[in-house]
N, C-alpha and C positions, 0 to 999 in steps of 0.2 A: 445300779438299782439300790435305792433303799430297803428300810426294812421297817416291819411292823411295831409301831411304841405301844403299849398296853397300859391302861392306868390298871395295877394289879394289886387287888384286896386278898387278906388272906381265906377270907369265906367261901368265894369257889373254890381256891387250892385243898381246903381242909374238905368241901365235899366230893372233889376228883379224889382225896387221899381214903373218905370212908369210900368210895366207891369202888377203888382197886380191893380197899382193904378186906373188902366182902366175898372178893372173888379167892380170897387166898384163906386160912385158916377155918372155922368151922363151914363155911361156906364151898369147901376146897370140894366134899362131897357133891354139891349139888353143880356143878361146874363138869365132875365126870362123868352124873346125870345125863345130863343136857350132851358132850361128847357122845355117850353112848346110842342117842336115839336124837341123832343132830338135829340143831337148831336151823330154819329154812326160815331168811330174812329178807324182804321184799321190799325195796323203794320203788316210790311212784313219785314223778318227776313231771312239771309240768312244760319242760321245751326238752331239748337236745341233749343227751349227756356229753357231747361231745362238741356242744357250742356255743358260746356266751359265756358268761361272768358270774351265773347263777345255780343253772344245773350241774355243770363239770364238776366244781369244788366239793358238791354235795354228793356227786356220787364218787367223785376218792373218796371222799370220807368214808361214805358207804363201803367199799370195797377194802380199807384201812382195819375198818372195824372188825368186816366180815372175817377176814385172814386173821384177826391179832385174836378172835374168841373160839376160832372155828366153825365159824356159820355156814352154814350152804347158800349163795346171795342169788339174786336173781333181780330185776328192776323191770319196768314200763315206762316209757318215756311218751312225751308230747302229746300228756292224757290231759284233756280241757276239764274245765271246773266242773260241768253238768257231766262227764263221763266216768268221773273219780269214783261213784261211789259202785256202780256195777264192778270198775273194777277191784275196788277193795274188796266185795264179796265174791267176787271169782278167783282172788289170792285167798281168801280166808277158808272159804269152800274146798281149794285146793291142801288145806291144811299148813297154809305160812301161818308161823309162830308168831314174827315180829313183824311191822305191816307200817315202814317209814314214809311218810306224807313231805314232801319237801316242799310246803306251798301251803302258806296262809290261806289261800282261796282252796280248798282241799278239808279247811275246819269244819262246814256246817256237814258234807258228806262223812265224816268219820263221827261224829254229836250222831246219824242216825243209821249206820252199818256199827258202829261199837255194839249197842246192846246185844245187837243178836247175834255176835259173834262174843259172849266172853271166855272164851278162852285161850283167844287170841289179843298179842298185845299192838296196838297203834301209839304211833308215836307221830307228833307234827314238828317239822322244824321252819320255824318264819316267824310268827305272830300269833297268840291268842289269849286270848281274856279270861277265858273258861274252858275246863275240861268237859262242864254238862253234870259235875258229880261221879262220873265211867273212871272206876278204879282202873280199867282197862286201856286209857287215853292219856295220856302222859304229851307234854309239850316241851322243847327250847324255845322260847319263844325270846328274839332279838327284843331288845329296846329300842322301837326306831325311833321315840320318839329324840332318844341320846343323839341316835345316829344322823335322824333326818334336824337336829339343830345344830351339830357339830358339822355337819354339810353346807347348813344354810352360813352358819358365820363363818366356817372357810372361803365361801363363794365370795361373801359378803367384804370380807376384809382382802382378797386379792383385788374384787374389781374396783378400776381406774374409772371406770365410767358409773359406778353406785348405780350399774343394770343389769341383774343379773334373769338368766332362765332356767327354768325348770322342766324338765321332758320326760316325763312319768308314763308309766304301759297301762295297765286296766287299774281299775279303780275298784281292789282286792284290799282285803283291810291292812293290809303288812304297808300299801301304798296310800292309802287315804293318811294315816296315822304319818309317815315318811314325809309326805309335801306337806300337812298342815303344819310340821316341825322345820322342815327346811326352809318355810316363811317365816317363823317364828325366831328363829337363831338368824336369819338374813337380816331379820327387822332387831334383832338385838345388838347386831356387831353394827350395824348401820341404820341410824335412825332414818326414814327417810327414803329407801333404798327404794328402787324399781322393782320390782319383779313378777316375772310373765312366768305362768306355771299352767302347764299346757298336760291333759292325758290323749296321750294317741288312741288310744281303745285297745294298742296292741304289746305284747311282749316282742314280737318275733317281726314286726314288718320295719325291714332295717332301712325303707326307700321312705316311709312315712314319716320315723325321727329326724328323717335326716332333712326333709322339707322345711320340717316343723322346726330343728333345731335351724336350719339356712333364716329362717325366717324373723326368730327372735334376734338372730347377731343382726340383722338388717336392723330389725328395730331400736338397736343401742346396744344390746345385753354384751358383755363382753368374760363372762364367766358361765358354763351352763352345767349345770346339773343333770347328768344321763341317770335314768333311775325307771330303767322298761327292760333290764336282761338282757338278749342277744340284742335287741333294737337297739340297746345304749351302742352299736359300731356308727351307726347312720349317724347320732350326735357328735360320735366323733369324729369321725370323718368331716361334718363338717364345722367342726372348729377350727381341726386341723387344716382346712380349705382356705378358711376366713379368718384365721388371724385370731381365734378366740380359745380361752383357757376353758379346762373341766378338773372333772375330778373322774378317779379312777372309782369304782363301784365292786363289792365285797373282796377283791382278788387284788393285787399289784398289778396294772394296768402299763405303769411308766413305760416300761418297753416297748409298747405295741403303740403304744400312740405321744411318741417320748417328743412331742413340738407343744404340746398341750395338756400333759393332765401335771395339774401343781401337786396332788396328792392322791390316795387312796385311803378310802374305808375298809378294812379287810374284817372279815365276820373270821373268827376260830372254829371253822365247821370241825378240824378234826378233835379237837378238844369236848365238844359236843354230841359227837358221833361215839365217841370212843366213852362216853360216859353213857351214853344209851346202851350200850355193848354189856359194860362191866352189872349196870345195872337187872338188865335182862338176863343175865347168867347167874347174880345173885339171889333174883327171882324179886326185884324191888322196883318194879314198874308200879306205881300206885295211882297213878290219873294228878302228880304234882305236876307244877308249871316251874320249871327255872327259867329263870330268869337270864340271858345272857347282856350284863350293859358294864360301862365302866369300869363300876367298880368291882369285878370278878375275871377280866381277863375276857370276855364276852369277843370284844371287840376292837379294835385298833386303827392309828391311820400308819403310813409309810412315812417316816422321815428320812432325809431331810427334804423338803420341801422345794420343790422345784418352779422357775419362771417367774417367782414374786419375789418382795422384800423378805428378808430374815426374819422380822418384828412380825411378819403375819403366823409364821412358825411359833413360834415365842407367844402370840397371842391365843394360840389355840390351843396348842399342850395346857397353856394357863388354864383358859375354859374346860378342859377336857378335865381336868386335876379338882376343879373345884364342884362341876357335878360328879364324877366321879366320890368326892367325899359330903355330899346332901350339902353343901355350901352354896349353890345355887339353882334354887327351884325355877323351872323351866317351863314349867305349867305356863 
């Protein structure tokens, strides 16, 4: 198994460093505060905590953070987008403090349960544009656009046949924002290139990807992009069937599907988690958006690279290094 490469800036390190630093010295009172009359922190998750490539990671993190500040945690799993917001107000109602969203599709419900809850803080981990103005809404929001073109030119420079696919779950903005980049980085490393980019409608139906992804390797594609959560098994499964490569999706995959995935995307949820932690005990939840990309440690792939040329390794850290320092606008 490999391990995770980071293009790493000093500006997230120096804001993880005020963020510890808050919780220690004048700030040390209001952290006994908070111990004294505990803090009750809630994730709401939108599949399985205990299945796929998307929920799990999020909720160790969750459960990392909860232990390392003292929180009393609790979570809701395989809550749909139209159901998020009854239950944000029935955690907030209940009196949760901190009220974690792990799901871009989960943003317009917290924009209209924040107000009427401020004294409760929410927090989204995925994707978003805007907090609404709610000093109360605080976001990590990934850079997918980094991710989904750093995906697309990895596809792009592994595949033999310049056809690659794309097998996307619902079309939530974390994933609209994802495929219009993984065409984009496709079409940069290869001019010219094929690509089928397909949404199943679903996160979770692993019999559907897996049609869907059978069907693109029929058609030429010989590199696929799984990018639908627990559904990306059914992609893989059938690359692994048919002779075709993928990529691994927020976690180190290589293991589990070790005939086909040439790399992994890994997202640094606990880095991210643990700064919503330090923050919420400093009392410095302000409705900002950080940003998790490149250049801060955000995000990573697995080297070294597996099932391709070495020069495809070598041509992506390249790309990875030069967005990473605004040397190349991706727009």
């Amino acid at each position: 198994m490999g391990k995770p490469t980071y293009t790493i800036a000093r500006r997230r390190f120096v804001g993880l460093s005020l963020g510890a630093a808050v919780v220690s010295g004048t700030a040390l009172s209001a952290r006994r505060a908070l111990a004294a009359d505990q803090v009750e922190v809630a994730g709401i998750f939108s599949g399985s905590v205990t299945q796929g490539n998307w929920d799990p990671p999020g909720y160790a993190a969750l459960a990392k953070m909860a232990k390392k500040y003292g929180f009393k945690s609790s979570y809701v799993e395989n809550t749909a987008d139209e159901a998020a917001a009854a239950v944000m107000r029935q955690l907030a109602a209940r009196g949760v403090q901190l009220i974690i969203c792990h799901s871009s599709g989960f943003s317009a419900a917290i924009e209209d349960v924040a107000p009427q809850f401020p004294q409760t803080q929410f927090v989204l981990y995925s994707y978003a544009s805007t907090t609404g103005g709610l000093k109360n809404y605080t976001a990590w929001s990934v850079n997918w656009d980094q991710y989904g073109f750093i995906a697309g030119a990895t596809a792009a420079y592994a595949s033999k046949t310049k056809h690659i696919g794309i097998v996307s779950g619902g079309e939530i903005p974390s994933e609209k924002r994802s495929q219009q980049f993984f065409i984009k980085g496709a079409q940069y490393a290869a001019p010219g290139i094929t690509v089928d980019a397909v949404y199943t409608g679903s996160f979770t139906d692993i019999a559907k990807a897996k049609e869907i992804a059978t069907g693109l390797i029929a058609r030429g594609a010989d590199v696929l992009i799984p990018s639908a959560d627990l559904a990306d098994v059914g992609t893989q499964q059938a690359a692994g069937e048919n002779g075709a490569l993928t990529l691994g999706s927020y976690i180190d995959q290589s293991k589990d599907y070790p005939d086909a995935v040439i790399t992994s995307t890994v997202l640094n949820f606990d880095a991210s988690y643990d700064q919503m932690g330090a923050l919420m005990v400093a009392g410095k939840l302000d409705g900002t958006i950080y940003e998790e990309d490149l250049s801060n440690n955000g995000w990573g792939v697995v080297t070294p690279f597996l099932h391709t040329d070495p020069a495809v390794q070598a041509k992506v850290l390249d790309l990875m290094g030069k967005i990473g320092k605004n040397q190349l606008n991706i727009e």
